[in-house]
N, C-alpha and C positions, 0 to 999 in steps of 0.2 A: 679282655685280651691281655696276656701276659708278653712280657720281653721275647721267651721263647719262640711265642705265636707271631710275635710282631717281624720275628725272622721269613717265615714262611710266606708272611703275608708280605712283607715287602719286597723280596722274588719273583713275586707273582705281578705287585702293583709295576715290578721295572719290568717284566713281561710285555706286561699290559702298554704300559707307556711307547716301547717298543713297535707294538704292530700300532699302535694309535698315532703315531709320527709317521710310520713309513706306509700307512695307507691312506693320509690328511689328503692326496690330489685325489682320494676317488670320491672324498665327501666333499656338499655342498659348503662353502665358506660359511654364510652366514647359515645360522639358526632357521630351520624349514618347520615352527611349532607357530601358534597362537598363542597369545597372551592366558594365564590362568590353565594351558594344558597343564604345564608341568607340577603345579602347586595338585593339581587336581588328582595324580596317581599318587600322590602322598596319605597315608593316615593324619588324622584330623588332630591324633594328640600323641605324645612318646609314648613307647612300652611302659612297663611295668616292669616288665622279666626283659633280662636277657636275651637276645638274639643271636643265635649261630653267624659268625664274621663271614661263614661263604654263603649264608642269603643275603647279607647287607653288602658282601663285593657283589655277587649276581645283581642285586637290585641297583647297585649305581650303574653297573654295565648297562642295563634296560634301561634309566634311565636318565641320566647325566651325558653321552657325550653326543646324544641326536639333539639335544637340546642345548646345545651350547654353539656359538661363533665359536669358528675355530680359529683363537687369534697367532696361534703357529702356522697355520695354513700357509705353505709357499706363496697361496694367490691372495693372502690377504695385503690388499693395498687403500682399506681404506683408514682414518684417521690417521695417528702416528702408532708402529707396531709397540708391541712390548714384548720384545724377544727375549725367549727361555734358550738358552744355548744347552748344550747337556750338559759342559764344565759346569754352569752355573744352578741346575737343577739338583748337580751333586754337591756342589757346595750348599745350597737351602736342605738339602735331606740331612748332611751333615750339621747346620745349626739348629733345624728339627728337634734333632736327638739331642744337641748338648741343650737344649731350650735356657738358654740364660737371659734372664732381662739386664742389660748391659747399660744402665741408667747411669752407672759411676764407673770408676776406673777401679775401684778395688771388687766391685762384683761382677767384672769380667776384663780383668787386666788384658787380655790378649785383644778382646773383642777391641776396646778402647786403642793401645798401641797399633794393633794392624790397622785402622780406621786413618791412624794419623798418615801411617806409611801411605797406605794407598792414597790418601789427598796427595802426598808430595811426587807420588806416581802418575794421578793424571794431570796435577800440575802440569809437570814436564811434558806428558805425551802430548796435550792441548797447546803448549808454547806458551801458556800463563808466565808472569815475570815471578821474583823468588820471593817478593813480600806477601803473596797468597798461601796462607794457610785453609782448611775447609772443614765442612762435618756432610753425612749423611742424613737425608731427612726421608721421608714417605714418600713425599710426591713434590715437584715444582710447585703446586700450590701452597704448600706450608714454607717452601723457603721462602715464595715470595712473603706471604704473611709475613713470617720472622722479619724481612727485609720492612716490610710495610710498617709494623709496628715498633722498628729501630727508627724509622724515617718520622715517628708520630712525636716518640717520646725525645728524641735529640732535637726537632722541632720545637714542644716544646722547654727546653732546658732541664727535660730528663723529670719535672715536677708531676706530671701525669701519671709516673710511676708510681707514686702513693696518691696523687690527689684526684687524678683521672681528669677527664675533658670539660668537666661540668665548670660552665663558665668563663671559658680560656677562647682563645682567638678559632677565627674558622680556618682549618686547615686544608689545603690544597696538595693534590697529587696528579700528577703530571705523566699521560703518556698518549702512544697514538691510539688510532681507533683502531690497528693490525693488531693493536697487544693483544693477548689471551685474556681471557672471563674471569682465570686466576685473578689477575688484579683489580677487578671488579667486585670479587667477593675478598680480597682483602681490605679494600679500604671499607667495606658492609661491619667485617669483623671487627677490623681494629676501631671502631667506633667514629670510623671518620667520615662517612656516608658517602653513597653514589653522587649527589649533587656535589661532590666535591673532589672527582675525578675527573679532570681536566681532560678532556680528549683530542690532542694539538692537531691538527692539519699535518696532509701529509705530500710530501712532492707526486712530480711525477712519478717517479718510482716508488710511490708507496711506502716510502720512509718518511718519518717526523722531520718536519721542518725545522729546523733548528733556530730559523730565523722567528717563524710562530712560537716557539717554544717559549725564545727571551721574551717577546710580544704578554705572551698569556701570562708569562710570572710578574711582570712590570705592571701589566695590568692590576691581576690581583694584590698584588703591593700597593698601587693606589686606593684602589679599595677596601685597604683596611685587613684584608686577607694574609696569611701567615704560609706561605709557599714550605711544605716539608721535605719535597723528595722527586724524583722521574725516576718511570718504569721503560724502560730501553727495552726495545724489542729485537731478537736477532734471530728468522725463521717464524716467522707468525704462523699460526693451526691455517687461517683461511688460503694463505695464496703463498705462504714463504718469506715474506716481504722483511725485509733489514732495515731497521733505523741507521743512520750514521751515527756509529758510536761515537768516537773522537769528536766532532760536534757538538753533537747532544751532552757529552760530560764536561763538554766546554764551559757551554751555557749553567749547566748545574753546580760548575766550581762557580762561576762568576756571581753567582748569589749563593754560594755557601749550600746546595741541596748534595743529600745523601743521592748515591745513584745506585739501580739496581739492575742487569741486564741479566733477560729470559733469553736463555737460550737452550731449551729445554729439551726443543728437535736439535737445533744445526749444532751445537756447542760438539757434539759426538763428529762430526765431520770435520771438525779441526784437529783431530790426529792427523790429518793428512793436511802439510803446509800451504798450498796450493790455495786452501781457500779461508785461509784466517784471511785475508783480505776483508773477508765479508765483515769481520766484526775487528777491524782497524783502531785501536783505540782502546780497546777494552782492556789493560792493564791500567788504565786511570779513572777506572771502576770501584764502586765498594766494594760490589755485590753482584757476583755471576752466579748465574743457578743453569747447568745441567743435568739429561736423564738419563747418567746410561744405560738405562731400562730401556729406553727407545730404539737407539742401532746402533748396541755394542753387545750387543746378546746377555746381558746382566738382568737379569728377568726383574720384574716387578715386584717390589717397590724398593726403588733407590737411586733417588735423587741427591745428587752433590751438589751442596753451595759452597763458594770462593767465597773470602772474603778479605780484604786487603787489611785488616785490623780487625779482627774480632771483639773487642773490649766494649763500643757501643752495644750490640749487636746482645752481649751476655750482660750490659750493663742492661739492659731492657725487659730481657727470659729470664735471665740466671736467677736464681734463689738456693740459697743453701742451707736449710734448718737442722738443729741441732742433730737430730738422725741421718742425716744425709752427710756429714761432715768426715773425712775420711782421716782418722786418728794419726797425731805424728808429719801429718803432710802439707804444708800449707800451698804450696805451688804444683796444683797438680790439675791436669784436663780429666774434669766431667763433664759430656758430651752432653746429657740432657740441660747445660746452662744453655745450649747456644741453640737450642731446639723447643717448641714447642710442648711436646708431651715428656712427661716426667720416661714413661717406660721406654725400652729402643729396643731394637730386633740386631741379632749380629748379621748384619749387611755386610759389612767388609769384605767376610768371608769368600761371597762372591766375585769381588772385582777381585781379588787376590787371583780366587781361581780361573777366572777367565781371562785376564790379563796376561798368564801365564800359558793355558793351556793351547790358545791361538796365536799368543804374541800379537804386538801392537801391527807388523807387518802383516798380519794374517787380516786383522780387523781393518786395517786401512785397506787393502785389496776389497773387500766387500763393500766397503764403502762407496770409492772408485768405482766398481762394476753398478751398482744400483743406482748413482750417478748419471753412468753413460748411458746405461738400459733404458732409464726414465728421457734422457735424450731422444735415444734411437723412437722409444715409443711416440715422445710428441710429436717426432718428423714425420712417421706415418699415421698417426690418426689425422693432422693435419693437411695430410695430402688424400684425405678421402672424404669423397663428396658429400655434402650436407656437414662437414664437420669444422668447428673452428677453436684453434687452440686459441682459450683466452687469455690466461694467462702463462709465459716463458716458462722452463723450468726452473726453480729456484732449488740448487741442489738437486732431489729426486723428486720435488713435488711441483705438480705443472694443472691445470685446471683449461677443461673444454667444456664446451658445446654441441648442441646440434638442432641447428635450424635454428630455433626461440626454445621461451622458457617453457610454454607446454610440453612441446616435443620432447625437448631435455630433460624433464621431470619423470616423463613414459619412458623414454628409454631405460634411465636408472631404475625402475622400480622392474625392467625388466631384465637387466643388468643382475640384479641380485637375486630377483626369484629364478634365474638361468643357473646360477650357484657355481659355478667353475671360477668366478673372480668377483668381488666384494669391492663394491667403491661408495665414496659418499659424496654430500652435496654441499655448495656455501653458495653465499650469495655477495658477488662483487661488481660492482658499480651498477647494481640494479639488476642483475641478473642470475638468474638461475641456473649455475656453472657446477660440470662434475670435478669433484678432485682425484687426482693418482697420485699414491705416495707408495715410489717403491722403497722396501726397508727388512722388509722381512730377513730373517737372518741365512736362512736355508733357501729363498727363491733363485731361480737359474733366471737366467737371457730368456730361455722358451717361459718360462711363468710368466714375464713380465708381457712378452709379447702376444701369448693370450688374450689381454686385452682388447687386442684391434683384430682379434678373430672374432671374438665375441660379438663387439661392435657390428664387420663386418656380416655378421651369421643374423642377429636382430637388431639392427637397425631399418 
């Protein structure tokens, strides 16, 4: 395929994309294929020769979008979304083309300064304090990591960074059992093991005890143990749930630990003031990580992390060898110090362009609606028979029942093979609960309320 042809063809692909958006309510949300179909209509090895570009577009039509969850679907409400808004699709077609690996600031000067701007843009929209600076990462699992393994190595005295753990104290990390899996598989990576993820108690409401929290670091201080850091949860994946911030960093200044709050879903709904309440505290933070991949229409992947000092943080990642070293400059931001992988994607791009395109009023409005939608819907699934909201809503995301766990298990699995609306399952205080998460960028009041027709039609 030549430049030329790459004209014609991508005409056709925003064609394509076109009727593919504006007929997503007539298709089933989730994937209606078995396992190993689709590997199956595939040849077993590449060409040799060349293939004509309008058999390989025919043949993805055939077979690429029956076989895919449609995670733009208006009715998609299960996990958290990852919204492609259009501003944001034309911002990734536009870094497509200019394909720069933006690893350093002089191999994509632009990439690098818009990166900066845009931290100090959703700074503000968030109501972050002004000592936060930030970087773009892939996904919330990598900042946590970055965070994870700043909390390993400033634990212990930054010597691990040449000499690693062999030998050295056992190290402790600290969070609820609400937190996300991410930090599960951080403390696997950064070499500090599962047996040594603290999993505190949590109040009534599902938030980390703060009073457990000082409990479990003292403890392990007596025992010899070397406490490095807490993972602050704000919007847990299972049920929503909020640690108290401003406590929890209480307790983590009072023995010197890094702190690091996931706020990976809710952090995007604190454009709208109203409900920073939830994470009270959190300017006396290291380390915030949001996604506004989730529900600010900034499509997938790009993850921002806060960070109230970045120098531990690059004192941990950074590496700069002789080729990597940008001539003439000595005080200059290279994005991959403060980031795991050496290569980076211009991400920027997009929040630039979406921030712009809908304005933060535009994006707080959707917010607010998915919100109150997820309200209105727990009010009535809750008021129909055999059904019990189990858990509030927390922001948009609220978790029912119906009757017990068998029945609640059959309904969901007929829930999805129904295909008009997509939802999943978790299991809290023993049982077997559905979740709704309204988020979707493009969903209306009627998508969300679909739900409790559904329900109402097979239950």
């Amino acid at each position: 395929m030549t430049h030329d042809e790459l004209l014609e063809w991508s005409r056709r692909a925003a064609e394509w994309a076109l009727d593919y958006h504006n007929g997503l309510r007539d298709r089933p949300v989730r994937a209606q294929v078995a396992y190993g179909a689709t590997a199956a209509r595939l040849p077993a090895i590449a060409p040799d020769a060349p293939e004509p570009v309008e058999q390989i577009f025919d043949d993805f039509q055939a077979v690429v979008p029956d076989a895919m969850t449609h995670w733009q679907h208006p009715r998609f409400f299960a996990y958290f979304p990852a919204n492609a808004s259009p501003a944001s699709m034309l911002a990734e077609q536009l870094a497509n083309a200019i394909a720069a690996q933006a690893m350093l600031w002089q191999t994509s000067p632009a990439a690098t300064e818009i990166e900066q701007v845009m931290m100090t843009w959703l700074r503000e929209a968030l109501g972050l304090a002004d000592h936060f600076t930030g970087t773009i990462h892939d996904s919330a699992t990598t900042a946590t990591l970055s965070a994870v393994l700043t909390m390993r190595d400033r634990a212990m005295g930054w010597r691990s960074v040449e000499e690693g753990l062999c030998g050295g104290p056992r190290l402790r990390i600290y969070a609820s059992a609400q937190t996300h899996s991410s930090v599960d598989k951080a403390v696997r990576l950064a070499g500090i093991g599962q047996a040594n993820l603290v999993k505190v108690p949590v109040r009534d409401d599902f938030g980390m005890d703060p009073a457990a929290l000082d409990a479990a670091i003292r403890a392990d201080l007596a025992a010899g143990y070397r406490p490095a850091g807490v993972v602050i949860c704000c919007g847990g994946t299972s049920i929503g749930a909020f640690d108290p911030v401003a406590e929890c960093v209480a307790v983590a200044r009072a023995h010197d630990l890094y702190t690091h709050v996931d706020a990976a879903w809710a952090g995007s709904a604190m454009i709208c003031s109203e409900f920073r309440g939830l994470w009270a505290g959190v300017d006396a933070a290291d380390s915030v990580v949001f996604n506004p991949h989730k529900w600010l229409g900034i499509q997938f992947d790009c993850a921002v992390q806060f960070l109230a000092d970045p120098a531990p943080q690059i004192r941990s990642l950074g590496l700069r060898p002789d080729y990597l070293q940008t001539l003439g400059q000595d005080e200059i931001v290279n994005f991959n110090e403060w980031t795991v992988p050496l290569g980076r994607r211009f991400r920027a791009l997009k929040i630039w362009f979406v921030l712009r395109a809908y304005g933060l009023d535009g994006l707080r409005t959707r917010i607010r609606n998915h919100v109150t939608w997820a309200e209105e819907l727990a009010a009535v699934i809750g008021g129909m028979e055999g059904f019990e909201i189990f858990t509030p809503p927390a922001l948009s995301l609220f978790t029912f029942r119906y009757r017990d766990d068998v029945q609640t298990e059959s309904l969901l699995a007929r829930i999805n093979d129904d295909g008009r609306v997509y939802l999943t399952q978790t299991r809290h205080d023993g049982q077997f609960v559905i979740r709704v998460q309204v988020g979707q960028f493009d969903c209306t009041r009627d998508d969300v309320m679909m739900v409790a027709q559904v329900l109402s039609e097979i239950s």
